[in-house]
C-alpha positions as CSV (number, residue, x, y, z in Angstrom):
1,X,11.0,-7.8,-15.3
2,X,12.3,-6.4,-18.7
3,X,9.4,-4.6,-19.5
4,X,9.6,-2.9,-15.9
5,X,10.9,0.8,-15.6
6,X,13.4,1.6,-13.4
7,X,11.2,2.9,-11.3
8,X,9.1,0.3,-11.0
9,X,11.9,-1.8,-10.2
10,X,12.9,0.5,-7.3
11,X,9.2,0.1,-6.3
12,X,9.7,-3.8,-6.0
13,X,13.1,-3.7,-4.2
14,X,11.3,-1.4,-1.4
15,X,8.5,-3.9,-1.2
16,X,10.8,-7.3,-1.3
17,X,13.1,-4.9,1.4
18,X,10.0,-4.2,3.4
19,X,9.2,-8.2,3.0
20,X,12.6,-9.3,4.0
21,X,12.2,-6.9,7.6
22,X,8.9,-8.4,8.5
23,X,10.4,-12.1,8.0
24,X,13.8,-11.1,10.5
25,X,11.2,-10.1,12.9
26,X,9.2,-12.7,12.9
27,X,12.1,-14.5,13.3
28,X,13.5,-12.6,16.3
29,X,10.2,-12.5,18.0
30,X,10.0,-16.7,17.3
31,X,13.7,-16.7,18.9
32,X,12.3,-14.7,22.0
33,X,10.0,-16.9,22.2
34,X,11.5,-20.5,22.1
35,X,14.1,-18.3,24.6
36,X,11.4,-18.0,27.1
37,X,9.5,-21.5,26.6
38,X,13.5,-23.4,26.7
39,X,13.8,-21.3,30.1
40,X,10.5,-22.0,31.5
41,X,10.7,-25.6,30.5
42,X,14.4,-26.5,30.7
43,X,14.7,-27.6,26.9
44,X,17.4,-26.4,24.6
45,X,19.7,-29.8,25.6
């Protein structure tokens, strides 16, 4: 990364950043579902 510019490293940050947001929503959306399969199902003891 030293031989980056700043501006390439502002570049990466907005890609890991844009990364990071499509990992929490995964997350949420595997939440939402293990939600609705615990209800359905009765699990989550």
């Amino acid at each position: 990364m030293e031989q980056m510019s700043v501006q390439e490293l502002h570049e990466r940050i907005e890609v890991l950043q844009a990364g990071i947001a499509a990992c929490e929503a995964e997350i949420e959306k595997k939440k939402s579902q293990k939600s609705a399969a615990d209800a359905l199902f009765g699990g989550g003891n």
